[in-house]
Structure formats: C-alpha cells, structure tokens
ROTI-966251 format. One record per residue (C-alpha): residue number from 1; x, y, z. Coordinates in steps of 0.2 Angstrom, whole numbers, plus 5000, padded with zeros to 4 digits. Each point is the difference from the previous one (the first is absolute). Layout:
% ROTI-966251
<atom><n>NUM</n><x>X</x><y>Y</y><z>Z</z></atom>
...
//
This chain:
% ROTI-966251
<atom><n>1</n><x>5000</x><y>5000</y><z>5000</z></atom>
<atom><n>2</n><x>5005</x><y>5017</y><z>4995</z></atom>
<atom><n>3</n><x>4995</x><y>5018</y><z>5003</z></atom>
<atom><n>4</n><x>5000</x><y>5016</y><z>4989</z></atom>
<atom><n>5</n><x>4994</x><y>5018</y><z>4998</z></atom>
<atom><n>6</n><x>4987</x><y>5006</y><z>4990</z></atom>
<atom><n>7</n><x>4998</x><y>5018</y><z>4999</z></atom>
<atom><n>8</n><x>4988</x><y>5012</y><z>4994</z></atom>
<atom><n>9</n><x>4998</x><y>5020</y><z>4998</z></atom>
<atom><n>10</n><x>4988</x><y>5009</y><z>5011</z></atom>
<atom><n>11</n><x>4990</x><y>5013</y><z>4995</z></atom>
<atom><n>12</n><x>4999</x><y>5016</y><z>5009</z></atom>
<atom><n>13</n><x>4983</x><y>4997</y><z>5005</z></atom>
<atom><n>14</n><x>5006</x><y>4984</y><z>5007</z></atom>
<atom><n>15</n><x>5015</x><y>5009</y><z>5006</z></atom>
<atom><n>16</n><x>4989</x><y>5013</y><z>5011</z></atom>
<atom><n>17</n><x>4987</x><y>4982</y><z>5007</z></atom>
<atom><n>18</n><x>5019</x><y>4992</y><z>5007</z></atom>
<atom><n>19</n><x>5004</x><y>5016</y><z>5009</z></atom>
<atom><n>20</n><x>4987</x><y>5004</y><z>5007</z></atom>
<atom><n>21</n><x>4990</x><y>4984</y><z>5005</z></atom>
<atom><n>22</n><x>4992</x><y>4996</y><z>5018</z></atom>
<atom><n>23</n><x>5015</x><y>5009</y><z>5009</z></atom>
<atom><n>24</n><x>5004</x><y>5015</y><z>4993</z></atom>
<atom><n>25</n><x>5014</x><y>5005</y><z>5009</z></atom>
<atom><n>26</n><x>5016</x><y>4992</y><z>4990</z></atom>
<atom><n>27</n><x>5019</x><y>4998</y><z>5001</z></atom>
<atom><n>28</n><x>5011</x><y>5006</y><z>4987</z></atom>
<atom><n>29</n><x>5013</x><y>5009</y><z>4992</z></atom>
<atom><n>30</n><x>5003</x><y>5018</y><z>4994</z></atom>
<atom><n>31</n><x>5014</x><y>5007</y><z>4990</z></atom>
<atom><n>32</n><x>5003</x><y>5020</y><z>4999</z></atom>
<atom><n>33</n><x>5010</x><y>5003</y><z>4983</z></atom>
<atom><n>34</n><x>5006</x><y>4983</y><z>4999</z></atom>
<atom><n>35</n><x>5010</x><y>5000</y><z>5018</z></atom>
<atom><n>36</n><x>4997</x><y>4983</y><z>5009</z></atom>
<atom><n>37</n><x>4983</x><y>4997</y><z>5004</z></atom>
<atom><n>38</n><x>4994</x><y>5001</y><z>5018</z></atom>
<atom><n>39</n><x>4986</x><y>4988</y><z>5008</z></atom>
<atom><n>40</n><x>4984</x><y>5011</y><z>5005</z></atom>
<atom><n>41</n><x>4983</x><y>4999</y><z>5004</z></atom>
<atom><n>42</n><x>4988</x><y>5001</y><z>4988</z></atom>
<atom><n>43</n><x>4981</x><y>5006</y><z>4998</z></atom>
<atom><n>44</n><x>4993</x><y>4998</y><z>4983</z></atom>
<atom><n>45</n><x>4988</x><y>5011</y><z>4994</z></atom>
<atom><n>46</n><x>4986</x><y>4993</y><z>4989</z></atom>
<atom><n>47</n><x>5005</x><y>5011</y><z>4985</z></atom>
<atom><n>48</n><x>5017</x><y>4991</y><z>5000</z></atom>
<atom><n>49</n><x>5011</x><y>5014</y><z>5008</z></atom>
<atom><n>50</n><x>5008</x><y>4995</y><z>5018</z></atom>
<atom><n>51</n><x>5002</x><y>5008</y><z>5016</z></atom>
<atom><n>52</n><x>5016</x><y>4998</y><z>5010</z></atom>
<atom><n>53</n><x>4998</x><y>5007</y><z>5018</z></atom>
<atom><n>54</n><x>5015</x><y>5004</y><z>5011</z></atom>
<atom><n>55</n><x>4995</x><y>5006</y><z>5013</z></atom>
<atom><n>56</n><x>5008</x><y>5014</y><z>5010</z></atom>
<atom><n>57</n><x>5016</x><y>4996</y><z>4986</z></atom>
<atom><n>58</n><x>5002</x><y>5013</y><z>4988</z></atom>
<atom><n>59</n><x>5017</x><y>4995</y><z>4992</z></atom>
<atom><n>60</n><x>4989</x><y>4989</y><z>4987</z></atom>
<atom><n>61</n><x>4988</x><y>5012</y><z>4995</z></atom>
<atom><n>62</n><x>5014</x><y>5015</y><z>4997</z></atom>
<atom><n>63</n><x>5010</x><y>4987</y><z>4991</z></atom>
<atom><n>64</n><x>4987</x><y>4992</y><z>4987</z></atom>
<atom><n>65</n><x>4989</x><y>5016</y><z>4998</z></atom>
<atom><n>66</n><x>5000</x><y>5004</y><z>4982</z></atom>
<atom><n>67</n><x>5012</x><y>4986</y><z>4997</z></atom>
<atom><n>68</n><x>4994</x><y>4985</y><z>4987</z></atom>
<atom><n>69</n><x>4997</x><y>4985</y><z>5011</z></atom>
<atom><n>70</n><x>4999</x><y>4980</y><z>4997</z></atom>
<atom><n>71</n><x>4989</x><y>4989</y><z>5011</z></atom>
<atom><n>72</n><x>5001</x><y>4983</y><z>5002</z></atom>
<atom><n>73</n><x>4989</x><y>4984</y><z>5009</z></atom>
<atom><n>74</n><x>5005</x><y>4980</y><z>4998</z></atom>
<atom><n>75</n><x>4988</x><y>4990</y><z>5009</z></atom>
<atom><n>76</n><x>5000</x><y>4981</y><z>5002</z></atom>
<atom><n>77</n><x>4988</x><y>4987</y><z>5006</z></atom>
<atom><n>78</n><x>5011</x><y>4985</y><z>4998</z></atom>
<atom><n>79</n><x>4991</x><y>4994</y><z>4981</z></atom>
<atom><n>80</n><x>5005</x><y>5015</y><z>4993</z></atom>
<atom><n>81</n><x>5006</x><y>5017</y><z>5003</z></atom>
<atom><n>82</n><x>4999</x><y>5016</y><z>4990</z></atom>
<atom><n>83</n><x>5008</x><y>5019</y><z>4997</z></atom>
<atom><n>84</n><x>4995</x><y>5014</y><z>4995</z></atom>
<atom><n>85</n><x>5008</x><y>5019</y><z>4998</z></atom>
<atom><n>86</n><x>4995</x><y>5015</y><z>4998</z></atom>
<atom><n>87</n><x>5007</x><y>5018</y><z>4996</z></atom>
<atom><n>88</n><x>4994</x><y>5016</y><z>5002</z></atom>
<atom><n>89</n><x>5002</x><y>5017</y><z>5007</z></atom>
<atom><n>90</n><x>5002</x><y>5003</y><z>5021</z></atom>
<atom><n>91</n><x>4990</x><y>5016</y><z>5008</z></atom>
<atom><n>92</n><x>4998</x><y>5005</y><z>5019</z></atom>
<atom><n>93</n><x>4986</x><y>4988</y><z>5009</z></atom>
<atom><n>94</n><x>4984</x><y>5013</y><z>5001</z></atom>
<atom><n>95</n><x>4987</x><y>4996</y><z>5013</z></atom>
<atom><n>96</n><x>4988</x><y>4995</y><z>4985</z></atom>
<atom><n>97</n><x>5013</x><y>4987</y><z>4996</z></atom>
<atom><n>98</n><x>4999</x><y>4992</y><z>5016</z></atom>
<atom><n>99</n><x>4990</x><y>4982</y><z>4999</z></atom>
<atom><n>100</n><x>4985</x><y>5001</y><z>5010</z></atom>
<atom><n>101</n><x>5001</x><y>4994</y><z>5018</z></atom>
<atom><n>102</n><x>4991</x><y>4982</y><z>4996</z></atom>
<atom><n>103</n><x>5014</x><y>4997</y><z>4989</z></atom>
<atom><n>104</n><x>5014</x><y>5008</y><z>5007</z></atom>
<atom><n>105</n><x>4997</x><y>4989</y><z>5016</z></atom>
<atom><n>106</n><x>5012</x><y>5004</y><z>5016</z></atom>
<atom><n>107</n><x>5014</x><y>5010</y><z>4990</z></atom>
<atom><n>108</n><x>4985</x><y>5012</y><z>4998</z></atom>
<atom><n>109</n><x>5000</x><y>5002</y><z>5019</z></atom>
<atom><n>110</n><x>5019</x><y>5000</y><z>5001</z></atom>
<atom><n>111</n><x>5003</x><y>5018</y><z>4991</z></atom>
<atom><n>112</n><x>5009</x><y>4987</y><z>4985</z></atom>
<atom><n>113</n><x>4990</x><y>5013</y><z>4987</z></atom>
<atom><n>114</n><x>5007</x><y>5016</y><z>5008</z></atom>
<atom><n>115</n><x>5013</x><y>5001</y><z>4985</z></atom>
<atom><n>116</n><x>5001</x><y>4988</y><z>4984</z></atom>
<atom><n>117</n><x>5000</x><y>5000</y><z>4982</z></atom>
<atom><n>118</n><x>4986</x><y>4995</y><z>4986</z></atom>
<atom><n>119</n><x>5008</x><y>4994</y><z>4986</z></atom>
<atom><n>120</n><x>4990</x><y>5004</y><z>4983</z></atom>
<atom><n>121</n><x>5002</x><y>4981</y><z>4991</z></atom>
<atom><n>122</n><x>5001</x><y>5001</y><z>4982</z></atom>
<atom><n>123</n><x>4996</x><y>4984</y><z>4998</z></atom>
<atom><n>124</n><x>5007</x><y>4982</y><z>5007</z></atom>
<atom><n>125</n><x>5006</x><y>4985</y><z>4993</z></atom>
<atom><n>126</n><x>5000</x><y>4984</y><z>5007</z></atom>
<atom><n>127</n><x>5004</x><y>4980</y><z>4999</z></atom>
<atom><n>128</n><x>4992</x><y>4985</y><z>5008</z></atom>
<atom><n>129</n><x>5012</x><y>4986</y><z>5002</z></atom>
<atom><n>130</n><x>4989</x><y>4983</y><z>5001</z></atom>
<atom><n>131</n><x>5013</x><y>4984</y><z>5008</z></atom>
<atom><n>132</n><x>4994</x><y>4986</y><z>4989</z></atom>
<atom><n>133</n><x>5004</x><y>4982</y><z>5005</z></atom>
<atom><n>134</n><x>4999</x><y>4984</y><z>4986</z></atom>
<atom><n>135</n><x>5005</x><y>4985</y><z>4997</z></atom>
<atom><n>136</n><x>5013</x><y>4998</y><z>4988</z></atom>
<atom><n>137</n><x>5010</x><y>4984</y><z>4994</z></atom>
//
C-alpha cells in the first residue's frame, strides 16, 4: 500500500468559506514588503479583507500602514490540509473595523482591538492538498 497527493485549486469564494468557517478567529502569517512573516491573529471580515488586532502594540500598525501586505493560513485535519494567501493593502484598525463582540469573543473584552490593521485583500489563492492511500503492485 502506497500513499500520494492530490491537489486541487481553490477558488476565492472557497478561499473566503476556509477562513472564515465556525471559528473565525485564525492563526497566520503576515509579511510587510516582503520582510519575514510574523504569526498574528486574525479576524476575517465577510467581504474578504482581515483584521489583525494588537492590542495596546503599535510597532505593527506604524510599520505596515500604507505598506503592501501578504497574508497567509495552512490548516490541516490530518486527510488533508490546505493554504491560501492573500495580498493587499494595510490601514490603521477604525472602530467600524472591529468584529462585533459575538465574534470577537474574550479578545474583545481584553482591549486586543485597541490598535490593529485591516488589510484590504485583493484577492486570495489557495490549494487543497488531499493524502490519498491505494494499493499498488
């Protein structure tokens, strides 16, 4: 018995369902003007742009404001596991970014959207990795 990969393209519509499934707070990577990424919180917004609070931290939001951004996500489930970046444009976290309290959860009550970014996605691109297993002679 053998295994191997299939893989298949994701849409952006399918792209946008991944990320912001039944939990909508993810884990994932930014990258200001290609520097290494940094792991971050983030709140997707239905529209397909993310929210990325940090808190009382303002290095983050005077470092990638104005600056062209790349998101990322990976999620696996053991079967399979996908990835999907995004770029786009950072701006200064308004208080009409903020996700609403139901969704934002405890970091909500924590002051975790006193500063932040929105990123204004252009458009992610995604892949869905499948481990297939067969019997080969």
């Amino acid at each position: 018995m053998s295994a191997s990969k299939r893989s298949a393209r994701l849409t952006h519509r399918e792209c946008l369902e991944l990320i912001g499934g039944a939990k909508p707070v993810k884990v994932g990577k930014m990258s200001v003007g290609g520097r290494p990424p940094t792991l971050v919180a983030f709140f997707p917004l239905p529209e397909g742009d993310v929210v990325i609070p940090t808190g009382i931290d303002q290095d983050l939001v005077s470092s990638a404001a104005g600056h062209a951004v790349t998101v990322q996500f990976e999620q696996s489930d053991g079967a399979a596991c996908w990835l999907i970046r995004g770029a786009g444009k950072a701006m200064p976290l308004r208080r009409r970014d903020r996700p609403p309290a139901a969704t934002a959860g405890a970091l909500a009550m924590s002051c975790a959207f006193q500063h932040g970014i929105r990123v204004a996605v252009e458009d992610f691109v995604g892949e869905r990795v499948v481990q297939a297993t067969g019997h080969h002679r």
